[in-house]
C-alpha positions in Angstrom: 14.0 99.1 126.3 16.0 102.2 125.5 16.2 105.2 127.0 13.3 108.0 126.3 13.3 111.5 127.7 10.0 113.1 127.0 8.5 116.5 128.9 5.4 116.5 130.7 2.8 119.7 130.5 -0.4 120.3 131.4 -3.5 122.9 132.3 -2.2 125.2 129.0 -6.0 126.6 129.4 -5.8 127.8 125.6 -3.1 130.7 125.9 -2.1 131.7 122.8 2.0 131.9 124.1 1.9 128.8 126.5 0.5 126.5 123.3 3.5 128.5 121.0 5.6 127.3 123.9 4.5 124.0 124.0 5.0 123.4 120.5 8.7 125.1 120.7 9.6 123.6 124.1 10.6 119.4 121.9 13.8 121.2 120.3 14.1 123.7 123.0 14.6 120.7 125.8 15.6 118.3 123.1 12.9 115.6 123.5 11.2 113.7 120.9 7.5 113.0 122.6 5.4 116.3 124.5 3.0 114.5 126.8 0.2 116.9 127.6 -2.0 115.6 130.5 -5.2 118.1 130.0 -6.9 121.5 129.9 -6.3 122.1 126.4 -8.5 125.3 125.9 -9.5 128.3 128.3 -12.2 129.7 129.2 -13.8 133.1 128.6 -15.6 134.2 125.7 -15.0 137.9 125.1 -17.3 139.5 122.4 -15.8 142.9 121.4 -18.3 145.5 120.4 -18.3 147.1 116.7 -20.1 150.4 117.0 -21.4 152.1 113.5 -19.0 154.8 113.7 -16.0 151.9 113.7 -15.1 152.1 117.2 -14.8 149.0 119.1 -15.2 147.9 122.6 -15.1 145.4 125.1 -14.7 144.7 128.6 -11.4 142.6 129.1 -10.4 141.6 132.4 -12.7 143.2 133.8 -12.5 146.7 133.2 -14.6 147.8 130.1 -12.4 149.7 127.5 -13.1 151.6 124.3 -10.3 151.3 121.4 -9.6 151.8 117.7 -9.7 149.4 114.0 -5.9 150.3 114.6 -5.5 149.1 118.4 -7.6 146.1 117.6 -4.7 143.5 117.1 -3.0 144.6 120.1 -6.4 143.8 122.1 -6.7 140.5 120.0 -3.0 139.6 121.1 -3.8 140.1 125.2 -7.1 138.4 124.9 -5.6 135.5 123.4 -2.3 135.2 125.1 -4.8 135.0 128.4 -6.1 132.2 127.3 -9.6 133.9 126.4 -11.2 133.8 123.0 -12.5 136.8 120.9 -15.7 137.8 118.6 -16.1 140.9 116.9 -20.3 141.4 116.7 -22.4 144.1 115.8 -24.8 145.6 118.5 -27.6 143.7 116.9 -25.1 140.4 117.0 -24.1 141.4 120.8 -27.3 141.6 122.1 -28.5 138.4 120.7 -25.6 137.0 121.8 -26.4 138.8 125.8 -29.9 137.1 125.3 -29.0 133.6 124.2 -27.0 131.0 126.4 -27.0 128.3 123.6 -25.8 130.8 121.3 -23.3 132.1 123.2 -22.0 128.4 123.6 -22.1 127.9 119.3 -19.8 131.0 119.1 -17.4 129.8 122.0 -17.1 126.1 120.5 -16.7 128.0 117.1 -13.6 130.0 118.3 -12.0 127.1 120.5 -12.2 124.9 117.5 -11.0 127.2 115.0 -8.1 128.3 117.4 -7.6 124.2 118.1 -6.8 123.9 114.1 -4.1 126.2 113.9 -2.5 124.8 116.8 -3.0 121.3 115.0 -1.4 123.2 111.6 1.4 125.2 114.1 2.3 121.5 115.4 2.8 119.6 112.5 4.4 122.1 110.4 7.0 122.7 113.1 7.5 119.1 114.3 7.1 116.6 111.5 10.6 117.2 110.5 12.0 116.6 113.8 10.2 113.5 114.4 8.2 114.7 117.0 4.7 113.6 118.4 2.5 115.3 121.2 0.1 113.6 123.1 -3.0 115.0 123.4 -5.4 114.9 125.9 -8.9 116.3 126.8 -9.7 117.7 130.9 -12.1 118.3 132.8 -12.5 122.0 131.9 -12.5 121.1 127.9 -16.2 120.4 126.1 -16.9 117.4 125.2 -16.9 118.7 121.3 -13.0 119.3 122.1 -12.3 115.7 123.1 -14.7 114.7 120.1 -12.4 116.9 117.4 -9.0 115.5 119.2 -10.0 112.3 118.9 -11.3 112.2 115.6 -9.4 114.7 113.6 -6.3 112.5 111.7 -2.4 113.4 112.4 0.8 112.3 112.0 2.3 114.8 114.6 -0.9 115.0 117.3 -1.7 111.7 119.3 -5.2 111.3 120.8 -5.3 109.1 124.2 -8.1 110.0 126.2 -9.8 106.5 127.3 -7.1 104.7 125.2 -3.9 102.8 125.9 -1.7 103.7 122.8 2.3 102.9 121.9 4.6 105.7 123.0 8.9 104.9 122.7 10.7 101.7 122.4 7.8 99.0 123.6 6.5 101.7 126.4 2.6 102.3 126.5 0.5 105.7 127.8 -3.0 104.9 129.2 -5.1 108.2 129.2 -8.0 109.2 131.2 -9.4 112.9 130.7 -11.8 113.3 133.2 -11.9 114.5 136.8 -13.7 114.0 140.2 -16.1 116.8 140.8 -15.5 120.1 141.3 -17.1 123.4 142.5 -16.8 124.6 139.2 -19.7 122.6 138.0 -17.0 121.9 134.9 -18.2 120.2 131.4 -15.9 117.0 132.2 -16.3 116.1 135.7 -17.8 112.5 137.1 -18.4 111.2 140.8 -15.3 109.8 141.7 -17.2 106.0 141.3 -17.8 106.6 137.9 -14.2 107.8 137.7 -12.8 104.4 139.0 -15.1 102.5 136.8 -13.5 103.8 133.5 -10.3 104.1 134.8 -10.5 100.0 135.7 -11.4 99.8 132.5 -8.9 101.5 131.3 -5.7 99.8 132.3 -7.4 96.1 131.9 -6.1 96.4 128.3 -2.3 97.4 129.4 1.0 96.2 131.1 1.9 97.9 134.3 5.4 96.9 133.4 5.7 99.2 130.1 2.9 101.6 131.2 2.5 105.5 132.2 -0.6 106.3 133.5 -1.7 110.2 132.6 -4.8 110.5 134.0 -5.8 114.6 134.4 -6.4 114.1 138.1 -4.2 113.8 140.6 -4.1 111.3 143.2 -6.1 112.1 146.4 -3.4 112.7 149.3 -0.4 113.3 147.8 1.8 116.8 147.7 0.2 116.9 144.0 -3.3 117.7 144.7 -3.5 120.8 147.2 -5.5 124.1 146.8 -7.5 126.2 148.3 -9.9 125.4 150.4 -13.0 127.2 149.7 -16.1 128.5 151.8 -19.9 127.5 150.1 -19.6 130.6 148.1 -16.2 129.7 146.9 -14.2 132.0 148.8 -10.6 130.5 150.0 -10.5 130.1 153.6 -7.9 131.7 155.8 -6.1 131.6 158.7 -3.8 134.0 160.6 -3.3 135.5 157.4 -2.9 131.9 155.6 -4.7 130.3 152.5 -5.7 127.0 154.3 -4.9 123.8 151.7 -6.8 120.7 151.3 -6.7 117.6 149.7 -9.0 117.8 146.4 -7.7 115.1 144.2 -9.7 111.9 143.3 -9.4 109.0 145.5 -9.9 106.8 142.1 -7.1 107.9 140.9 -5.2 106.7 143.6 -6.7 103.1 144.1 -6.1 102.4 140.7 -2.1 103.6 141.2 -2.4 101.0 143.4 -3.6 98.3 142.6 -2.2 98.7 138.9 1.0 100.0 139.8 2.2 101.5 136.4 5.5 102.9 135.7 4.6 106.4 136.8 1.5 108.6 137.1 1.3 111.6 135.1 -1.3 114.5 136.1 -2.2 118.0 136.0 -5.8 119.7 136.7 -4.2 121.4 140.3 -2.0 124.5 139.2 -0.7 125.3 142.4 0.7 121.8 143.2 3.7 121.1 141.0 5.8 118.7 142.7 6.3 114.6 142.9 5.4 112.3 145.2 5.3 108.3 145.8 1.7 106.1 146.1 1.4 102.7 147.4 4.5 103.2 149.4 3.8 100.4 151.8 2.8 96.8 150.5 4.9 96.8 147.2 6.6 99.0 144.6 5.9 102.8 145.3 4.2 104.5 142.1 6.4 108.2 141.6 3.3 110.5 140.5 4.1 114.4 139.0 2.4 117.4 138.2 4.2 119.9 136.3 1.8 122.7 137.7 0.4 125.6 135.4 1.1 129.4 135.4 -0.9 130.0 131.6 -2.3 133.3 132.9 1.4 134.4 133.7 1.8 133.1 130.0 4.6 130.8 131.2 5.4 126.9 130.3 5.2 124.3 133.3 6.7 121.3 132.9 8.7 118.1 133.9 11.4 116.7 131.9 11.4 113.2 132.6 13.7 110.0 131.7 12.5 106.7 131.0 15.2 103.8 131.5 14.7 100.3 131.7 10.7 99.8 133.2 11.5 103.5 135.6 11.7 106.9 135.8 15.4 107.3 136.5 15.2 110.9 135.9 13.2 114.1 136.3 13.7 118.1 136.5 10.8 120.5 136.4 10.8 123.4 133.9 9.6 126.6 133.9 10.0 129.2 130.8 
């Protein structure tokens, strides 16, 4: 097998300049493959006010503004840089959208999807030329309708792999897995962690840990990769002497399966305070190096790791940030 350098991201949580970024980042770094490993879109719905006189207004992060027709794009441009999605409604349109959950939802999924197709358009008219493919996974904190339109919408630039093993460079594999351990988030694609090891079992039966990375959105449990805040019952972070105390949240699954599978390398994401690497299964046989690149898409920065692929190993990495 030859040598393939390729550059890990993940968590780009739907900001407008992270997903420019992304797409830039294959002749920036000068890698053929992007592998993203999850969190495609973001979050926040913000429905911006049309009043009859042609003002508009809206509250954006968290303090409520009034603005012009003229000011509008300027507004547009922070909301979705942020990684938050816009709709411009009518009061009679804004209160039905206050009144109805399920409507609210429609007009979310509507905006995530139609911002999803121009990043598919952005993608392929900026990479097809230069041979390059990004692969494309589905997290935890993306709707199941997401993972639905990646998987099912055709391209010759954008690679689908959640809950598939597909071919990646010279004879090497990627097995995907999208989904995450639970979390107090309550988020659309989170299982218990049984359920978790069940699919992910599944998963790798098909592949050979010889040729194999295995990007699955969580990170290992106990590892330097899956640290955050710990929280209180009401989800505040706990502190001591003036520290955030840290605890392990990542998904034991996860980690039995780097185990007993022992693939080349274990790509994640999902915690964006824990960039780093760190080894699994260190005792008993070959350790499994796992990363995560980390995320900073509110910052509207790029996370990533630049890694090497060279005869069945990861003989090289260095972590980005732009």
């Amino acid at each position: 097998m030859a040598a393939v350098k390729f550059l890990l991201v993940a968590d780009l949580h739907g900001s407008e300049v992270v997903m420019n970024k992304a797409v830039n980042s294959a002749k920036f770094y000068g890698v053929r493959d992007l592998v993203v490993a999850g969190d495609i879109t973001g979050k926040v719905l913000v429905p911006i006010l049309e009043r009859p006189d042609g003002s508009l207004a809206g509250e954006l992060f968290g303090v409520n503004r009034e603005f012009s027709r003229a000011e509008l794009p300027d507004v547009q441009k922070q909301i979705r840089n942020a990684g938050f999605y816009y709709t411009v409604v009518s009061p009679g349109e804004y209160a039905e959208l206050a009144a109805d959950k399920s409507r609210q939802r429609a007009v979310f999924l509507r905006e995530m999807l139609a911002d999803l197709r121009r990043f598919y358009a952005k993608a392929e008219e900026k990479l097809r030329s230069l041979g390059t493919r990004i692969y494309l996974l589905a997290g935890n904190d993306d709707y199941p309708e997401v993972a639905e339109f990646i998987r099912t919408t055709p391209s010759d630039v954008v690679v689908a792999y959640d809950e598939q093993v597909v071919e990646f460079r010279e004879g090497y594999q990627i097995a995907g897995y999208g989904y995450s351990n639970p979390t107090p988030w309550n988020t659309p694609r989170e299982i218990p962690d049984a359920q978790l090891l069940e699919g992910l079992r599944r998963l790798v039966r098909t592949a050979d840990p010889s040729r194999t990375l295995l990007v699955a959105h969580a990170p290992p449990r106990d590892t330097v990769i899956d640290k955050a805040p710990q929280l209180t019952p009401d989800l505040r972070p706990v502190m001591q002497a003036g520290q955030l105390v840290m605890s392990s949240v990542g998904s034991p699954a996860v980690r039995t399966v780097l185990e007993e599978f022992r693939p080349i390398a274990g790509l994640h994401g999902h915690i964006h305070e824990s960039s780093g690497r760190d080894l699994v299964g260190a005792t008993g046989g070959r350790p499994v190096p796992v990363f995560n690149p980390g995320s900073e898409y509110n910052a509207g920065v790029l996370r990533g790791v630049l890694l090497t692929l060279d005869k069945g190993a990861i003989r090289d990495y260095l972590f980005t940030k732009g």
